[in-house]
N, C-alpha and C positions, 0 to 999 in steps of 0.2 A: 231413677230420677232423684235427684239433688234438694236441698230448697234453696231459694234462689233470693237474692236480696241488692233490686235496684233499688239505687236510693239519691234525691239529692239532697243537700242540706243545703241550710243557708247559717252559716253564723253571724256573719253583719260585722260592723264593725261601731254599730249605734247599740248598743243591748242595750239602753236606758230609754228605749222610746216603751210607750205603757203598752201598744200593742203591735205585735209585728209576727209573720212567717215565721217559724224558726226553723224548720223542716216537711220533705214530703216520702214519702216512698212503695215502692209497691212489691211484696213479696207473695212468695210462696213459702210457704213451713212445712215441712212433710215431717211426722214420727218418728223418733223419738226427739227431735228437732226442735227447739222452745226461745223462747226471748228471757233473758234476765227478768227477777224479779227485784223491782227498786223504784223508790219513792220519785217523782219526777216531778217539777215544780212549773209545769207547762200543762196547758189542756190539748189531748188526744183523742182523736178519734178512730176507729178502723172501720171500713166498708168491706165488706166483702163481697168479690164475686163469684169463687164459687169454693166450693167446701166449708168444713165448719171448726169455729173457734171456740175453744173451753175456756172462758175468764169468769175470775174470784174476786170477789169484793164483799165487805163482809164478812168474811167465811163462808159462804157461796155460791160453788161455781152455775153457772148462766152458757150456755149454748147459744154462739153468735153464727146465723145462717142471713145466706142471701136475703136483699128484702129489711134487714135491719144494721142499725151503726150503733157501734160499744163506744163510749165516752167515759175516758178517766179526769176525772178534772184536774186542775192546778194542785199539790200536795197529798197525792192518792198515789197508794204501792201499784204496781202494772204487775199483775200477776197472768198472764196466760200462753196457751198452748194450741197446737192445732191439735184438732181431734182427726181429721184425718189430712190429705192435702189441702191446705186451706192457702187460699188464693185471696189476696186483700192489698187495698192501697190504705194509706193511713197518713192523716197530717196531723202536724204539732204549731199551736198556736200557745205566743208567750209574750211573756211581758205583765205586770202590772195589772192591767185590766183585761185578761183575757179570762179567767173564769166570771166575770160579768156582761162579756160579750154572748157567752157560751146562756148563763143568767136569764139574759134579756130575750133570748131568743127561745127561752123555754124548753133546753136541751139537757134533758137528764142523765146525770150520771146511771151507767149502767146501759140497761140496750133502749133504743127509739128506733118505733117505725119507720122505715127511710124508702123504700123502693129500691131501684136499680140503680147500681154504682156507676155517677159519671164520670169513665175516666178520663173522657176530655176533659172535663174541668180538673181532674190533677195535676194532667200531663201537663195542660197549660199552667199552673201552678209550678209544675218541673220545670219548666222552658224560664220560667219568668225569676227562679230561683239561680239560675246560672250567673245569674248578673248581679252585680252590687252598686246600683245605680235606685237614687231614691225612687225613678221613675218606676223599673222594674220591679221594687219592694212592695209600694204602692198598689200594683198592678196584680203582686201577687197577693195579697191582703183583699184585695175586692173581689177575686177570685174566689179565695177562701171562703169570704162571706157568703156569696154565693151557695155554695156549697151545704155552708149552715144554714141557709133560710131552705134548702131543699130538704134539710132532716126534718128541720122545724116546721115543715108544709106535710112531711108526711110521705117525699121522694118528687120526682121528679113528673110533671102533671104531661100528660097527652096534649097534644094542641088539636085545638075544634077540628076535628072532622064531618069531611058532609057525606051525603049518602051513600056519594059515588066513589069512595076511596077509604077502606076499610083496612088496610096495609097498616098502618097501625096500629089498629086497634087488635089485629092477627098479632102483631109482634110482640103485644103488650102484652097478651095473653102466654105467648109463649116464653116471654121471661120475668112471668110471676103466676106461673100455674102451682106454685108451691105454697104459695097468701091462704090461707084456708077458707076466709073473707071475699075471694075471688069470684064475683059475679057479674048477670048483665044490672044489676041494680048498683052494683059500684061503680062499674063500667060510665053507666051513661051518665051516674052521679058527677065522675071526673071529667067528664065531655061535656058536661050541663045539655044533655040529648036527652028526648024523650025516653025509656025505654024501649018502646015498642017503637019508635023509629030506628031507634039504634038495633035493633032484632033484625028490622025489616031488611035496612039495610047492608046487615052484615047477613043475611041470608041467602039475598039476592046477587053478593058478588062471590059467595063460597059454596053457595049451596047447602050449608050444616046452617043449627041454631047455635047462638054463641054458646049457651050451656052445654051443648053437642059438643061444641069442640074446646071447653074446657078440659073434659074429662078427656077428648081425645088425646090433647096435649100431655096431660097429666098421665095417662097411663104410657105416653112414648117415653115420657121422664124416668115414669115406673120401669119399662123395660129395657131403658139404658143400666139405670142403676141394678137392676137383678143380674143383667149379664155380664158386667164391668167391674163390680163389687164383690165383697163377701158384709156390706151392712144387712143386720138385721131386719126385719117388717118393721120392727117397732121405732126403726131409724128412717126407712123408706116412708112410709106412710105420710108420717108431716111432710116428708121434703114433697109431696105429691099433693101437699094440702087436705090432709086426710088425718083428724087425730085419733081415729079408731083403726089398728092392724085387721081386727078382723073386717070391719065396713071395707078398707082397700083390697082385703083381698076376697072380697066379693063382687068390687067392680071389678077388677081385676079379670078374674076370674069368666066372668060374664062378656067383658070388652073384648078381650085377648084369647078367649077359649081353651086357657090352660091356668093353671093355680100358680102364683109364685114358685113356688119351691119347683114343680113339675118346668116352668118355665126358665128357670136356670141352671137347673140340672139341663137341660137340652141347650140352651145358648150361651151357656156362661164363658165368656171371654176375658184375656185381660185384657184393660185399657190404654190405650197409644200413651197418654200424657198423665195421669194420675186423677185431674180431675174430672167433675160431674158437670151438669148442665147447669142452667139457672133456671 
């Protein structure tokens, strides 16, 4: 497998307005595969959705995984690499006042809590960059925004669910069983649900308690990654939301009925596409 690098740009033919698009794109990097390092006079973001990024700031380096967004601001060197396939969209915001956009909205240079990468909202960002029509620029600018009030919230929130339709709240779980923070007390916090309605309810349409099938999720994660990889425990473990190797490989252990190691030695497979879950 190759790395791969869609992309659109916009370069406009207005660069004097204070803020505007200037680009969006969505790659994959695979080893030994890297981006130039160079001073860039725009603010940047990357999301990733799945695999992980090694970026330097400072002198440095910081591990960008699912679940969070790396921001270089306005006059900052872009220093990074994947660490394994890492899979990510990224947009560039320029102009004048685009590190006070970035400012205002509370978004730190370096890594921010984000949630799950919308990539509708890029693609639509992509679609709206084809064109050079103020309407379109516009369009793609309030998009962007978008985007940044979701880092700046902390990712992308669940909409109210009621008792009878728990499909979300399944899903959510299964693409941020890797959050180590992952619980039913965040859960219902994001829902503004009781806890114990939100228990009741997601018990009664699956059968498991939601913390039941936290772990369940997370160890399917675990025994993707054992079979598909050659990542160490000490790499698997956080991605499973777990920052003790030996704690995972006691749930582990316990869930699955076999030990890591015992359980890849017997499944170990390679992977269709290079990357992991989220």
């Amino acid at each position: 497998m190759k790395s791969s690098r869609s992309i659109c740009y916009y370069w406009g033919g207005d660069t004097k307005r204070n803020l505007f698009v200037r680009s969006y794109g969505e790659f994959i990097l695979i080893p030994p595969d890297r981006e130039d390092r160079v001073t860039r006079n725009f603010g940047e973001i990357f999301w990733p959705i799945d695999g992980h990024g090694l970026f330097t700031m400072a002198g440095k380096e910081y591990v960008l995984r699912p679940g969070y967004v790396w921001y270089y601001p306005p006059g900052m060197q872009h220093d990074f690499k994947p660490k394994n396939t890492f899979h990510y969209c990224w947009l560039t915001i320029a102009g004048e006042d685009s590190g006070k956009l970035f400012a205002m909205l509370d978004i730190q240079p370096g890594l921010n809590r984000a949630g799950i990468c919308p990539r509708d909202l890029f693609n639509r960002v992509g679609t709206d960059l084809n064109f050079l029509t103020k309407k379109h620029q516009l369009s793609a600018l309030a998009l962007a925004f978008k985007i940044l009030t979701l880092i700046a919230s902390g990712g992308r929130k669940m909409k109210a669910s009621t008792g009878h339709d728990m499909g979300e709240v399944k899903n959510y779980i299964d693409a941020n069983c890797g959050l180590p923070d992952l619980s039913v007390e965040q859960i219902a916090s994001e829902l503004n649900m009781h806890r114990v309605s939100l228990s009741r309810a997601f018990k009664k349409r699956y059968g498991v308690t939601i913390s039941d099938y936290i772990i369940s999720s997370r160890m399917k994660k675990a025994s993707y990654l054992l079979s598909t990889t050659a990542y160490p425990l000490n790499e698997i473990a956080p991605e499973c939301g777990m920052n003790s190797r030996h704690y995972f490989s006691k749930v582990f252990t316990q869930k699955i009925g076999f030990s890591p190691s015992e359980y890849r030695k017997l499944f170990r497979t390679e992977p269709s596409d290079g990357t992991i879950p989220s």
